[in-house]
The first five atom37 places (N, CA, C, CB, O) and aatype in JSON, in Angstrom:
{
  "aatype": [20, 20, 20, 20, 20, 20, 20, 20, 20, 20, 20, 20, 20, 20, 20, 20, 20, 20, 20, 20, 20, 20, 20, 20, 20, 20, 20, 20, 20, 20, 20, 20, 20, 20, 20, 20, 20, 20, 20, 20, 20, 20, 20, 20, 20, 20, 20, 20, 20, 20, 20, 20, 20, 20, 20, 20, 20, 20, 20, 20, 20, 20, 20, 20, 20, 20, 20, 20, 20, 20, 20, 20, 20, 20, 20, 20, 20, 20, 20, 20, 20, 20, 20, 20, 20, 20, 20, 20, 20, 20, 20, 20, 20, 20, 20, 20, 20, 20, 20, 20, 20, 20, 20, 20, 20, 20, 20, 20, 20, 20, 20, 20, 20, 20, 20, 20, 20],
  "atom_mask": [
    [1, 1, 1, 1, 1],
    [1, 1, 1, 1, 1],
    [1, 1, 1, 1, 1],
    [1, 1, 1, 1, 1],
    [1, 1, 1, 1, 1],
    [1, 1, 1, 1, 1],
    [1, 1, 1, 1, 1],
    [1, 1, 1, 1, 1],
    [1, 1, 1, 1, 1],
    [1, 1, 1, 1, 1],
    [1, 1, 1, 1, 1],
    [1, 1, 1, 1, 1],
    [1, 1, 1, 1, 1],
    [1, 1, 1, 1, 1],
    [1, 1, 1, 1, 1],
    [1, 1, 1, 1, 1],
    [1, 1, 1, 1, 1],
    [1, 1, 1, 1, 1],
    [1, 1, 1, 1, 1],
    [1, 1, 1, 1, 1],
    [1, 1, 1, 1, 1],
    [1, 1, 1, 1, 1],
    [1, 1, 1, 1, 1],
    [1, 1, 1, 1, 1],
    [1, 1, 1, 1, 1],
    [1, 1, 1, 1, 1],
    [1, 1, 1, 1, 1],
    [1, 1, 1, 1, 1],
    [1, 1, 1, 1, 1],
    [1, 1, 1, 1, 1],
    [1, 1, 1, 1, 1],
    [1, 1, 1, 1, 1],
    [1, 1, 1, 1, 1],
    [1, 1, 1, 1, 1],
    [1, 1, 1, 1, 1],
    [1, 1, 1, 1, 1],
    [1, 1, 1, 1, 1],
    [1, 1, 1, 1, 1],
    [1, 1, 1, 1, 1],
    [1, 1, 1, 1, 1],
    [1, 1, 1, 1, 1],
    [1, 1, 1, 1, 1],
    [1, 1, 1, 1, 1],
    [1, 1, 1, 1, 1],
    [1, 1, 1, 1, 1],
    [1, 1, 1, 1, 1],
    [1, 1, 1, 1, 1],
    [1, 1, 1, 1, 1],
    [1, 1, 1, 1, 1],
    [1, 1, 1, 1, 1],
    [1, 1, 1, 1, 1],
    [1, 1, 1, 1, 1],
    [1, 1, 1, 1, 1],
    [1, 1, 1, 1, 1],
    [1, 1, 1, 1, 1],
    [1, 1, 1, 1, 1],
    [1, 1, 1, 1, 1],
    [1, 1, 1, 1, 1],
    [1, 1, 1, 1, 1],
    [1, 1, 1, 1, 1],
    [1, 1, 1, 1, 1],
    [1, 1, 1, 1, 1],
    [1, 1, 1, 1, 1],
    [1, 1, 1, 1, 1],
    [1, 1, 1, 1, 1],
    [1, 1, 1, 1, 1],
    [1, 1, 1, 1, 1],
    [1, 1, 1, 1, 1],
    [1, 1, 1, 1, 1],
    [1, 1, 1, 1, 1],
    [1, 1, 1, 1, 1],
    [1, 1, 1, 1, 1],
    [1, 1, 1, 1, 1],
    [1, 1, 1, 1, 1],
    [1, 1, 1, 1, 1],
    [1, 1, 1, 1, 1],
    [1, 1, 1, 1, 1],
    [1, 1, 1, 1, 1],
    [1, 1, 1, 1, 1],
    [1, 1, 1, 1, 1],
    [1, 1, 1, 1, 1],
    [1, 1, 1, 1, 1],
    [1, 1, 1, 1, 1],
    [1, 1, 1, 1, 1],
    [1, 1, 1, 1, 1],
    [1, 1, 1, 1, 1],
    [1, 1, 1, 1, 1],
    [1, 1, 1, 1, 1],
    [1, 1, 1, 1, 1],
    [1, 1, 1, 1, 1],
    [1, 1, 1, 1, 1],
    [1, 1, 1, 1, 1],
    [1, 1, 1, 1, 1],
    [1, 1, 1, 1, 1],
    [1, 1, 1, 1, 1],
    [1, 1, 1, 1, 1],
    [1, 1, 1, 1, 1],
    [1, 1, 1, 1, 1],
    [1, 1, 1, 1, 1],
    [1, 1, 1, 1, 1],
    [1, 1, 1, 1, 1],
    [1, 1, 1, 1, 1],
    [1, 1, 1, 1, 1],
    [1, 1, 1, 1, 1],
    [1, 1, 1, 1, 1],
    [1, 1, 1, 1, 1],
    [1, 1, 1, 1, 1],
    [1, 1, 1, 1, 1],
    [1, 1, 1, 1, 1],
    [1, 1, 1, 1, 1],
    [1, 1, 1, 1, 1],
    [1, 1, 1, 1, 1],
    [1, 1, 1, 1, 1],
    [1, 1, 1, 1, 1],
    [1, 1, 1, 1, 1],
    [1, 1, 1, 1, 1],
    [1, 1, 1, 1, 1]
  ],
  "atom_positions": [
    [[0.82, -1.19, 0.0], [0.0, 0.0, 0.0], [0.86, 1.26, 0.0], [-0.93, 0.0, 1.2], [0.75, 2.21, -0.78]],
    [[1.71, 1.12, 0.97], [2.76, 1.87, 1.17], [3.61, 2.43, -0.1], [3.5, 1.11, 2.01], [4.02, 1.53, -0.84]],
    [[3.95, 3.74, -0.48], [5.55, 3.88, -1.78], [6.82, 3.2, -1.1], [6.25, 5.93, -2.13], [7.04, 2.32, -0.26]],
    [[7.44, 3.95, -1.79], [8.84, 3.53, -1.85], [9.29, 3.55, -0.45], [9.74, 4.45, -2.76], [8.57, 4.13, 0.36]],
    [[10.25, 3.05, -0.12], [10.39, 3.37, 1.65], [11.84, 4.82, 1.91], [11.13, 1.28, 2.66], [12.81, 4.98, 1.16]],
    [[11.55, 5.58, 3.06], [11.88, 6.67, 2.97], [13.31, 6.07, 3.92], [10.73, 7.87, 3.42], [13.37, 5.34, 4.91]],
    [[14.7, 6.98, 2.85], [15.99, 6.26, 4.15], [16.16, 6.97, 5.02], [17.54, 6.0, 3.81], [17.13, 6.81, 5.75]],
    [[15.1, 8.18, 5.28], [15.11, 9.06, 6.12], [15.32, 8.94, 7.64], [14.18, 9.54, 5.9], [14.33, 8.45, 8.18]],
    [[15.99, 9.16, 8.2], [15.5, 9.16, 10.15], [15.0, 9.97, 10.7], [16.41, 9.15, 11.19], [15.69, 10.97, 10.52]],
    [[13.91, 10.29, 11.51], [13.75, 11.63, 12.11], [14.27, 11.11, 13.28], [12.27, 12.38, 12.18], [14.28, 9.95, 13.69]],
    [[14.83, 12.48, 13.9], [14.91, 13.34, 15.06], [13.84, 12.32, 16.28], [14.22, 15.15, 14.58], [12.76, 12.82, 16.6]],
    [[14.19, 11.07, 16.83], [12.93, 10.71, 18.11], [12.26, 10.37, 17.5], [12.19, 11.64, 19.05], [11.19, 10.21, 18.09]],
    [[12.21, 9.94, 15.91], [10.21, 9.59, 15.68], [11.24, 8.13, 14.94], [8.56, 11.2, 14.03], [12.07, 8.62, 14.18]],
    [[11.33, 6.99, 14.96], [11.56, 5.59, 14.03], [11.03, 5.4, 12.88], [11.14, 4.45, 14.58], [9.82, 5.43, 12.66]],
    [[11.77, 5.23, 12.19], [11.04, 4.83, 10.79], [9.77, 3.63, 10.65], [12.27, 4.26, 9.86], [9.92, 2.41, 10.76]],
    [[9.05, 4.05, 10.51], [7.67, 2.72, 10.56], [7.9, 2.36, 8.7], [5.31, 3.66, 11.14], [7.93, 3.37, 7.99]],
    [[8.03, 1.26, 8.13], [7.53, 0.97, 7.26], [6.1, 0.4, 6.74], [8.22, 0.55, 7.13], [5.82, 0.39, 5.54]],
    [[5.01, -0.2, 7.99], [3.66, 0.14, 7.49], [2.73, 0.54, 8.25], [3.11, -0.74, 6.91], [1.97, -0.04, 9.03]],
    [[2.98, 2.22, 7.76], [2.29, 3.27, 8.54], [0.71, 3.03, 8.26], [2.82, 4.84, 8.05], [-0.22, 3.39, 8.97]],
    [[0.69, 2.61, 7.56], [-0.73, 2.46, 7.21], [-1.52, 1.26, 8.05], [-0.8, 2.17, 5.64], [-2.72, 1.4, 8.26]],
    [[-0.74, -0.05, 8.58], [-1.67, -0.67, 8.88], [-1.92, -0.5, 10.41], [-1.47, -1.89, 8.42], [-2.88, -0.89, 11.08]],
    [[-0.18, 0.6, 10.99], [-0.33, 1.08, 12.19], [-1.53, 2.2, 12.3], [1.01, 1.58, 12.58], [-2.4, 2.33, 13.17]],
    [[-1.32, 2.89, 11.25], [-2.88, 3.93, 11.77], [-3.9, 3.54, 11.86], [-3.39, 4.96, 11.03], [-4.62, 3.96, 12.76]],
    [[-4.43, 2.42, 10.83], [-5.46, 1.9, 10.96], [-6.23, 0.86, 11.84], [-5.43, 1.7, 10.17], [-7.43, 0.55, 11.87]],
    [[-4.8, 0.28, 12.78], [-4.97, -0.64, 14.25], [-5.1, 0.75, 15.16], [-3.32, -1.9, 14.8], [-6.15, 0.86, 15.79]],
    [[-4.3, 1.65, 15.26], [-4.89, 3.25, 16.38], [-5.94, 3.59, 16.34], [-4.4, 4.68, 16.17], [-6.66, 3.73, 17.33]],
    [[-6.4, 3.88, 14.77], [-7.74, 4.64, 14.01], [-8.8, 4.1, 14.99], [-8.12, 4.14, 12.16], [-9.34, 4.8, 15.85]],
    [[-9.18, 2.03, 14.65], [-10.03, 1.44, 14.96], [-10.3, 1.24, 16.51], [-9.88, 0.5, 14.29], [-11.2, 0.66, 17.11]],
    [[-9.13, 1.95, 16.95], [-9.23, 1.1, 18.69], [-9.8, 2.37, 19.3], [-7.39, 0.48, 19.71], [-10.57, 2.35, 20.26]],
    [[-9.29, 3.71, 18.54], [-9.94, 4.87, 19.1], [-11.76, 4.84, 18.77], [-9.11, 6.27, 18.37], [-12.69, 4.79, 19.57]],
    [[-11.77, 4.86, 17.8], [-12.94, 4.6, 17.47], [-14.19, 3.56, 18.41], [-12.59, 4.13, 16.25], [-15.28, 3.52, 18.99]],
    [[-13.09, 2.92, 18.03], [-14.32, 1.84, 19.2], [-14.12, 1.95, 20.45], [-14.27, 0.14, 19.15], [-14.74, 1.08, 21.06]],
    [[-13.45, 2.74, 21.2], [-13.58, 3.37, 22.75], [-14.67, 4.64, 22.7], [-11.9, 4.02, 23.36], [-15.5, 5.0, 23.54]],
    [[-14.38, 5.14, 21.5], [-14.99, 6.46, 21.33], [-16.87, 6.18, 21.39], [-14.34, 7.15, 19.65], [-17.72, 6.93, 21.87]],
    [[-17.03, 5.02, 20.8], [-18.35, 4.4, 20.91], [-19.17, 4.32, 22.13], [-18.21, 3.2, 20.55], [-20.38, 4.3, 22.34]],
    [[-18.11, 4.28, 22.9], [-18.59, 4.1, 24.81], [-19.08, 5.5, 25.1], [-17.01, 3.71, 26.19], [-19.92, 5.65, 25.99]],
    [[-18.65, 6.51, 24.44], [-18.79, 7.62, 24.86], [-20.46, 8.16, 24.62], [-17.67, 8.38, 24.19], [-21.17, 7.49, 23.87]],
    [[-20.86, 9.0, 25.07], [-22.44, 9.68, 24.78], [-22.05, 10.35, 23.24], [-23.04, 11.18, 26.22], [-20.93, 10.69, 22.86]],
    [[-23.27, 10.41, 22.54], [-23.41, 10.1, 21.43], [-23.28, 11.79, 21.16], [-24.7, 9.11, 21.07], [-22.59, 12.13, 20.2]],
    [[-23.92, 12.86, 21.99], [-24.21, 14.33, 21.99], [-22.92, 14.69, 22.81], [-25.78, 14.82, 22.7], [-23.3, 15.6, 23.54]],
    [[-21.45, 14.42, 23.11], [-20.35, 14.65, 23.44], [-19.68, 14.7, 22.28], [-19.94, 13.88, 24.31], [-19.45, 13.82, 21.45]],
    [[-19.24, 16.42, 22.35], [-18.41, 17.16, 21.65], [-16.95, 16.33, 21.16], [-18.19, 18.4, 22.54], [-16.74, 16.03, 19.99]],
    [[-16.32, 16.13, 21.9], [-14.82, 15.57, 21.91], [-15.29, 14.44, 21.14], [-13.96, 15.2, 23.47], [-14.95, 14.6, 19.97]],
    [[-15.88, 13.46, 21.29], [-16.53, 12.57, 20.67], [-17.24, 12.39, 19.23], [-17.2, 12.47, 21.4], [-17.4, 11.4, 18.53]],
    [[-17.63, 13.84, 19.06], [-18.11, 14.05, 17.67], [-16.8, 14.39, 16.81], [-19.25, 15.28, 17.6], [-16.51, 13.85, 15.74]],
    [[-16.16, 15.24, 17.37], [-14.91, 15.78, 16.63], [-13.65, 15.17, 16.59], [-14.61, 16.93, 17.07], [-12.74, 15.74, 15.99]],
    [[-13.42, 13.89, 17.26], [-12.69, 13.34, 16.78], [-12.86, 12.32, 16.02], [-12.15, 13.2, 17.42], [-12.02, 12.09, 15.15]],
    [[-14.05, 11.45, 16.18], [-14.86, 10.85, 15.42], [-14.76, 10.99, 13.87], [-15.97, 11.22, 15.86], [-14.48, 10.1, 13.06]],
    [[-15.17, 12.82, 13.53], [-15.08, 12.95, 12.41], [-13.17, 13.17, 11.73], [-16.15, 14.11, 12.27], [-12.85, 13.01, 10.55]],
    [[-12.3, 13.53, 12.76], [-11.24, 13.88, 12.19], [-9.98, 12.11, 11.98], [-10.69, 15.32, 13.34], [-8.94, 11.93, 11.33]],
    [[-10.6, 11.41, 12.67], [-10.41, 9.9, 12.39], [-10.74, 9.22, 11.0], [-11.23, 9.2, 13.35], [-9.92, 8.59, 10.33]],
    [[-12.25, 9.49, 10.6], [-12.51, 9.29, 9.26], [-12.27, 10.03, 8.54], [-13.45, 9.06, 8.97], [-12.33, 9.45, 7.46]],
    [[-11.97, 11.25, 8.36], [-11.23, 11.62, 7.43], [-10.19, 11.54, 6.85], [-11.21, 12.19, 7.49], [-9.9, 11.7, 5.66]],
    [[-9.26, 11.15, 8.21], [-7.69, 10.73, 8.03], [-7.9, 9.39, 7.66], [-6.63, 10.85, 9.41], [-6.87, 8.9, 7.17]],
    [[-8.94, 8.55, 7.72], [-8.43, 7.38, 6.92], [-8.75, 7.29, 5.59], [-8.84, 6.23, 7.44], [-8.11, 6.66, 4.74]],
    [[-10.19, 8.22, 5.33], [-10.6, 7.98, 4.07], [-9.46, 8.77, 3.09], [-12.17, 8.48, 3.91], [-9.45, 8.77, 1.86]],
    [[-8.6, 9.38, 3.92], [-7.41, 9.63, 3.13], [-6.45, 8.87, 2.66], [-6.84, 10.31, 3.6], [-5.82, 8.83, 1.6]],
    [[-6.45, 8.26, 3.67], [-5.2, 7.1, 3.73], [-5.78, 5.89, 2.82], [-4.82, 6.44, 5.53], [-5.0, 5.22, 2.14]],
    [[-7.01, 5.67, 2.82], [-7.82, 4.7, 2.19], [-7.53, 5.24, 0.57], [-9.55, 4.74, 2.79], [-7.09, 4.46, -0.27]],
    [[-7.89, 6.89, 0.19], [-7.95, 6.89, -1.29], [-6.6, 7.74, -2.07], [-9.44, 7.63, -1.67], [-6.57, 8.52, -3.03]],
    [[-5.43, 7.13, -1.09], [-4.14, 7.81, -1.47], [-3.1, 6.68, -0.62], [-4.06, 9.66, -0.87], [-2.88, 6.71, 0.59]],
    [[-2.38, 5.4, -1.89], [-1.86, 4.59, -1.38], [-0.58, 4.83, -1.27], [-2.14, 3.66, -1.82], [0.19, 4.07, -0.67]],
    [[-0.11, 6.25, -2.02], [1.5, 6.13, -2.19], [1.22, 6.94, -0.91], [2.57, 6.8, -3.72], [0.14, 7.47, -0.66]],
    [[2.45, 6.97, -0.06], [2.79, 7.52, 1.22], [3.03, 9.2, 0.68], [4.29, 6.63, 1.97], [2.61, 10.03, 1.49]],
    [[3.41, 9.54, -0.11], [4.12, 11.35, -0.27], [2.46, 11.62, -0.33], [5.48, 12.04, -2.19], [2.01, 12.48, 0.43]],
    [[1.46, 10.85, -1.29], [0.18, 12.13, -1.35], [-0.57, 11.62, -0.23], [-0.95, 12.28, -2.91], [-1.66, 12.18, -0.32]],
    [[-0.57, 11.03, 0.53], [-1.0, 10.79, 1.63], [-0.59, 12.1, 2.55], [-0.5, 9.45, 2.03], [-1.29, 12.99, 3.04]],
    [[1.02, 11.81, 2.61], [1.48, 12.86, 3.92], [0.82, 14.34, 3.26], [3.63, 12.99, 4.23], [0.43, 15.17, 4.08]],
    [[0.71, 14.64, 1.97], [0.79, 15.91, 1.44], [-0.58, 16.33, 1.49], [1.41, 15.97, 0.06], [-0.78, 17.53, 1.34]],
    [[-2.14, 15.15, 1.76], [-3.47, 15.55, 1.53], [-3.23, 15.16, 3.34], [-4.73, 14.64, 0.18], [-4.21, 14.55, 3.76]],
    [[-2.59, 15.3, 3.97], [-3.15, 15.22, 5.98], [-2.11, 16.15, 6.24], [-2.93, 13.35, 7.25], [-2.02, 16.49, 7.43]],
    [[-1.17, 16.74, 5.33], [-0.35, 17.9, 5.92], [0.58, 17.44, 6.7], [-1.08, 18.86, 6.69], [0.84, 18.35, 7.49]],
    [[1.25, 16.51, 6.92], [2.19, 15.96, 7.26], [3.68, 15.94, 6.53], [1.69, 14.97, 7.38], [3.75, 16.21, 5.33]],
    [[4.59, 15.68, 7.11], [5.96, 15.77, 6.32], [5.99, 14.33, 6.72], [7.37, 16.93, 6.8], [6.29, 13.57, 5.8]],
    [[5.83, 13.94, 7.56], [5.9, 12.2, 7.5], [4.8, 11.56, 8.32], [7.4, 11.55, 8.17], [4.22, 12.2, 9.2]],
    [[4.56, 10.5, 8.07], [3.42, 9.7, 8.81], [3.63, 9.02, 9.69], [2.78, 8.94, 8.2], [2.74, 8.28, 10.11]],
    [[4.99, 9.04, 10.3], [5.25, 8.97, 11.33], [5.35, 9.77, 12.64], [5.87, 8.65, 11.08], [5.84, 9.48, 13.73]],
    [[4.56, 11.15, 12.04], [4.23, 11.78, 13.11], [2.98, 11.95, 13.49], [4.69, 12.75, 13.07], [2.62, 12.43, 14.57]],
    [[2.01, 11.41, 12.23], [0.95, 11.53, 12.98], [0.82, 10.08, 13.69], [-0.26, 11.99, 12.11], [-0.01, 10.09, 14.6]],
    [[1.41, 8.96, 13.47], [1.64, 7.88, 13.89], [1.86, 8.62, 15.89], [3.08, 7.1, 12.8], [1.13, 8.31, 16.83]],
    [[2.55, 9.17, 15.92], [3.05, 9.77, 17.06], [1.27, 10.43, 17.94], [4.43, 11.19, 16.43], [0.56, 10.13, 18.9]],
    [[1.28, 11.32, 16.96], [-0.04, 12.11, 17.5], [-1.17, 10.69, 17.61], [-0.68, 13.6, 16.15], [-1.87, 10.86, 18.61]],
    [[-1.51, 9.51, 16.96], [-2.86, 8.85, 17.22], [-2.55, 8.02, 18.31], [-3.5, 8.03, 16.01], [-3.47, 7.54, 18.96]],
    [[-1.07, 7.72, 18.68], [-0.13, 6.95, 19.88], [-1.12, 7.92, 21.2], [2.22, 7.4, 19.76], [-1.92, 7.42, 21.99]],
    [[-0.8, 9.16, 21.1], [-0.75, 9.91, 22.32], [-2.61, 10.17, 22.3], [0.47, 11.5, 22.2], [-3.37, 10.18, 23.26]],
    [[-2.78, 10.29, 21.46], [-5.12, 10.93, 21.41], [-5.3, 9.39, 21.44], [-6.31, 12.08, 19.19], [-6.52, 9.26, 21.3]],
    [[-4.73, 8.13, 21.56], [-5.49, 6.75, 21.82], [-5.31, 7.08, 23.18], [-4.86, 5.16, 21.24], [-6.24, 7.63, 23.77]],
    [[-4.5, 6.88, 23.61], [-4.11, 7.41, 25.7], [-5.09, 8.09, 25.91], [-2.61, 8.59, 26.32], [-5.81, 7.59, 26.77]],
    [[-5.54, 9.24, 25.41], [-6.05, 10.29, 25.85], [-7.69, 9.98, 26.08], [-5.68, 11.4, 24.89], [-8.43, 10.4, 26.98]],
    [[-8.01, 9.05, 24.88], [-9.26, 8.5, 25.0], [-9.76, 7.35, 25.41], [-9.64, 8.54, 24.16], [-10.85, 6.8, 25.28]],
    [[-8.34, 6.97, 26.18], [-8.59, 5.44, 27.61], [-8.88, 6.29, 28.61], [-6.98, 4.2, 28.27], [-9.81, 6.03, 29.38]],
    [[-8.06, 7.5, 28.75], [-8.39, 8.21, 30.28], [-9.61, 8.68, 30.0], [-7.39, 9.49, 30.88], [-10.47, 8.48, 30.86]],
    [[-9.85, 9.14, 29.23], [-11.57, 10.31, 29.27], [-12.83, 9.19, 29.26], [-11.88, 11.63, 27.32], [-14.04, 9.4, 29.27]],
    [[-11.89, 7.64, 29.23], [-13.23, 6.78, 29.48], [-13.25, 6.55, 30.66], [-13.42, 5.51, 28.82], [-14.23, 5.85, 30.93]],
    [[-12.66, 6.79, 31.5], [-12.22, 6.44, 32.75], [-12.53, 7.59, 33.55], [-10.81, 6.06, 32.79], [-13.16, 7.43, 34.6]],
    [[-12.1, 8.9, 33.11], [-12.66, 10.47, 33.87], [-14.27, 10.53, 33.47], [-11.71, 12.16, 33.07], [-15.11, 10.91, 34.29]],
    [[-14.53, 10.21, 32.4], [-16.43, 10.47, 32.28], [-16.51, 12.17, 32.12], [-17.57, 9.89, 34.18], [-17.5, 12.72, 32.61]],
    [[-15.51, 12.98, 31.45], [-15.6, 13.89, 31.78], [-17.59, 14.39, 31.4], [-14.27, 14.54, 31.14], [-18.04, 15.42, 31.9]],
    [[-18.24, 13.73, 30.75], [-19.15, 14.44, 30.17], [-20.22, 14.52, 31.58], [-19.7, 13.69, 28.67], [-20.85, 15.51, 31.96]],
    [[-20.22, 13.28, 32.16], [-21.08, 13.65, 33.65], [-21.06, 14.76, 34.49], [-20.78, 12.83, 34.6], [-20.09, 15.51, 34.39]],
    [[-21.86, 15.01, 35.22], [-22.21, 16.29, 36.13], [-21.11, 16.65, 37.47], [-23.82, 15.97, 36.81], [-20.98, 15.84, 38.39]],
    [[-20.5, 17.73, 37.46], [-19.92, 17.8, 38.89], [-20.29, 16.87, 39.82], [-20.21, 18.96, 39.5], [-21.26, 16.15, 39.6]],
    [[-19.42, 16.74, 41.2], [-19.87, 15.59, 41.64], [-20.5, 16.9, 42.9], [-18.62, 14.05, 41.97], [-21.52, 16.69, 43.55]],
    [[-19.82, 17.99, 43.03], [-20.45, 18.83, 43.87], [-20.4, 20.64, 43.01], [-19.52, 18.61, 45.51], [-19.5, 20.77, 42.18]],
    [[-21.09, 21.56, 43.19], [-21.47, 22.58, 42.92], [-19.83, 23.47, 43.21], [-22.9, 22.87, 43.77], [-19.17, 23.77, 44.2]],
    [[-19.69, 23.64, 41.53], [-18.25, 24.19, 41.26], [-18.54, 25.75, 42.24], [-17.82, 24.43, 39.18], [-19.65, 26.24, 42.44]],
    [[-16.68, 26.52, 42.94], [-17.07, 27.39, 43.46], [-17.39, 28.37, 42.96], [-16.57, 27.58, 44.09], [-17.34, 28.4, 41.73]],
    [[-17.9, 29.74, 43.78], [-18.73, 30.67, 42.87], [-17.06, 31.34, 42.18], [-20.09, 32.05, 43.96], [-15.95, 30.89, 42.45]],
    [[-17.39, 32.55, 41.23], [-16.02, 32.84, 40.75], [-14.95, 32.32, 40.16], [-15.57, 33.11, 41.4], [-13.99, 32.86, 39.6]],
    [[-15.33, 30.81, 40.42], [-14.18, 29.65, 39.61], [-13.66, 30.54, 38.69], [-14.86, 28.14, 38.7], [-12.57, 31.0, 39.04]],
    [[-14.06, 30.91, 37.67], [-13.65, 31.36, 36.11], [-12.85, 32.79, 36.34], [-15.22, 31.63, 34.98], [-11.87, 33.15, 35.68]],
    [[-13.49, 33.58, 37.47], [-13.11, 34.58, 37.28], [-11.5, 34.87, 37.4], [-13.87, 35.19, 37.99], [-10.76, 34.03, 37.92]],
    [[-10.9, 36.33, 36.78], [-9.5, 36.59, 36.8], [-9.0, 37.88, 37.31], [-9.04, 36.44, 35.57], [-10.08, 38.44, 37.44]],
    [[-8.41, 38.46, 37.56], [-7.58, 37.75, 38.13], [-7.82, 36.65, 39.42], [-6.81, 38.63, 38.39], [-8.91, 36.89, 39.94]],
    [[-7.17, 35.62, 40.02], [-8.25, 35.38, 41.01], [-8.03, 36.03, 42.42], [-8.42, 33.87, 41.18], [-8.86, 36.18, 43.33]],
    [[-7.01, 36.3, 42.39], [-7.05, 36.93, 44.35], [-7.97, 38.21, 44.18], [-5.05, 37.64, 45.24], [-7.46, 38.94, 45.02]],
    [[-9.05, 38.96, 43.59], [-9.67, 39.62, 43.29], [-11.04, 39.34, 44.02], [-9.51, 39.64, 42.09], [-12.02, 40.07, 43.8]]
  ]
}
């Protein structure tokens, strides 16, 4: 599926040679955690949609350069990096529930600034 393979190294990121079937084992696992989530949760809608897009990219662009060049990437091993770290992110937020109700009545002023005011 993959082009040619790049002899490139980055800087901390490893060369993956199939970036594609790694995004698409991240893609699916986010996805199907994301399912647990309430259906009218924001974070949930929007990553939802920015998941299928990145694959239906990856799905209708097999050489790796127009891939990286239609998701804006210089390599796909960084977004490899970024779906590593938003899969984490969406084990904990199944686990925080952030979408449920305070558990007690936030204080008054919370928001306000400066706060020693």
């Amino acid at each position: 599926m993959a082009g040619p393979a790049k002899k490139v190294t980055l800087a901390g990121l490893k060369l993956v040679h199939n970036p594609y079937v790694v995004l698409k084992v991240l893609h699916n696992k986010m996805l199907k955690t994301l399912a647990k989530f309430p259906e009218d949760y924001v974070y949930r809608q929007c990553t939802e949609k920015i998941i299928k897009d990145r694959m239906d990219i990856l799905e209708k662009n097999p050489e790796r350069a127009d891939a990286e060049e239609k998701l804006g990437v210089k390599y796909l091993e960084e977004l490899i990096s970024q779906a590593k770290l938003e899969a984490q992110l969406v084990q904990r937020m199944q686990v925080w529930k952030p979408w449920e109700s305070l558990v007690e009545e936030a204080p008054k002023d919370q928001w306000k600034w400066p706060p020693h005011k």
